[in-house]
DRENDO-1510 file (C-alpha; in Angstrom, 1 decimal, always signed):
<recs>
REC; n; res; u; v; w
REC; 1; UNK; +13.3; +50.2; +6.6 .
REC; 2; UNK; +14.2; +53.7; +7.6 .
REC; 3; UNK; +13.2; +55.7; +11.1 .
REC; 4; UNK; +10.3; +57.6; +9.3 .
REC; 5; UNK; +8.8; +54.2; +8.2 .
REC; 6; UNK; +9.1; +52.8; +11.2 .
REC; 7; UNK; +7.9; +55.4; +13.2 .
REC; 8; UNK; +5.0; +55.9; +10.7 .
REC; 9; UNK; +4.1; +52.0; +11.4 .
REC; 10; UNK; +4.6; +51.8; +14.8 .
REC; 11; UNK; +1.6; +55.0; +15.0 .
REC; 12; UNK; +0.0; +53.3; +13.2 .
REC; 13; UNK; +0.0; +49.9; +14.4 .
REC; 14; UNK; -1.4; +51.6; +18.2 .
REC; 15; UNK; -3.9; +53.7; +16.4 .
REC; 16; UNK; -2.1; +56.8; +17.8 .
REC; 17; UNK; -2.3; +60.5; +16.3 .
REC; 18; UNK; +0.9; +62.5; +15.2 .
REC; 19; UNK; +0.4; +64.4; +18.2 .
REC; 20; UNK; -0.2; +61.7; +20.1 .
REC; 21; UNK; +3.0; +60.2; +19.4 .
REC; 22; UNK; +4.9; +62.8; +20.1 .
REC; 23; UNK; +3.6; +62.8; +23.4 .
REC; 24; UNK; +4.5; +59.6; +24.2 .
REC; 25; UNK; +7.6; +60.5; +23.3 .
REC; 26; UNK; +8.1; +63.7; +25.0 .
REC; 27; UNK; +9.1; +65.9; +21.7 .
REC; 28; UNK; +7.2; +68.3; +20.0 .
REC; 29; UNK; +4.8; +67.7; +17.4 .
REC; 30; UNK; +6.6; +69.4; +14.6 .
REC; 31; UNK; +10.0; +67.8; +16.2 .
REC; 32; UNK; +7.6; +64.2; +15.6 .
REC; 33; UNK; +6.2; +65.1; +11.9 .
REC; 34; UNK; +9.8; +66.2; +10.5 .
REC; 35; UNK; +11.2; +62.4; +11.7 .
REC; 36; UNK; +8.2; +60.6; +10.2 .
REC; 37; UNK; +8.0; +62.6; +6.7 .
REC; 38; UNK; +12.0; +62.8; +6.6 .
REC; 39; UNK; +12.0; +66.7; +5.8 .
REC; 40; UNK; +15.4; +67.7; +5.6 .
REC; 41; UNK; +17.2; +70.7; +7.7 .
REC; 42; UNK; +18.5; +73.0; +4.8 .
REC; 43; UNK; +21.3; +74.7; +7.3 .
REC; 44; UNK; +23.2; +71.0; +7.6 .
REC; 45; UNK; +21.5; +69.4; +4.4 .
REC; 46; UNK; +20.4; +66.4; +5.8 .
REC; 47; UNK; +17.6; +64.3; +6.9 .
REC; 48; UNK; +16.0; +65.5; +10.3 .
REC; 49; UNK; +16.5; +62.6; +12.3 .
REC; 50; UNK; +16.0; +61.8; +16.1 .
REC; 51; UNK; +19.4; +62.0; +18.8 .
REC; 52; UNK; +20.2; +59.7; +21.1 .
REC; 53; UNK; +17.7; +60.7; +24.1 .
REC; 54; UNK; +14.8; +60.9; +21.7 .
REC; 55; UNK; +16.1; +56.9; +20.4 .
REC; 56; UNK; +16.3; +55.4; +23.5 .
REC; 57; UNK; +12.8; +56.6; +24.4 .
REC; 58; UNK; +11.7; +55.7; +20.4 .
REC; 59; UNK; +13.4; +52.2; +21.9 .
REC; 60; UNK; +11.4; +52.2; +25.0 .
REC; 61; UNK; +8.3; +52.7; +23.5 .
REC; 62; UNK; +8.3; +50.3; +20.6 .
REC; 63; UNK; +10.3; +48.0; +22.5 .
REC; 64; UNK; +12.9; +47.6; +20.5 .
REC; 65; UNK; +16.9; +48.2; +21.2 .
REC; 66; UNK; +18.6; +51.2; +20.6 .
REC; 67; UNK; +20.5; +49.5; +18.1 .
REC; 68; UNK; +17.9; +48.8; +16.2 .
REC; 69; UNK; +16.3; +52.1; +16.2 .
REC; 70; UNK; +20.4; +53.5; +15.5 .
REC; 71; UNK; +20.5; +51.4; +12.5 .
REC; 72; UNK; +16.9; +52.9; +11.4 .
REC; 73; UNK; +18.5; +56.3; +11.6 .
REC; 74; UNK; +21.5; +55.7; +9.9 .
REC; 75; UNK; +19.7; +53.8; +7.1 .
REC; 76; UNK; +17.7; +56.9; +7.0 .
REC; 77; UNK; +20.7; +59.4; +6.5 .
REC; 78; UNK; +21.9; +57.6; +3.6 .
</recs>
């Protein structure tokens, strides 16, 4: 499973709107849509993924460990 899945599941799961979840996780909407549909950033040519605030509070929220949400990330870069 990657970050995009599991954020997509987790919205899911608590009937929740992209913008919703964003809000709950105090990023911006587009911020929120490029991490669940994986869009890459052309400048660094890589998956946009979330940094280490925005994981803890991914963490928080899902209540999950940041190492679990890290691993989601890195799974996702590959």
């Amino acid at each position: 499973m990657t970050i995009s899945e599991f954020l997509k599941q987790e919205r899911t799961k608590r009937c929740l709107t992209q913008r919703e979840m964003a809000d709950c996780l105090g990023i911006s909407l587009s911020t929120y849509v490029c991490y669940e549909n994986a869009w890459e950033n052309k400048k660094r040519k890589q998956k946009r993924t979330p940094g280490r605030i925005t994981a803890r509070r991914i963490a928080s929220f899902t209540g999950q460990t940041s190492e679990f949400i890290n691993d989601l990330i890195e799974q996702e870069r590959r």
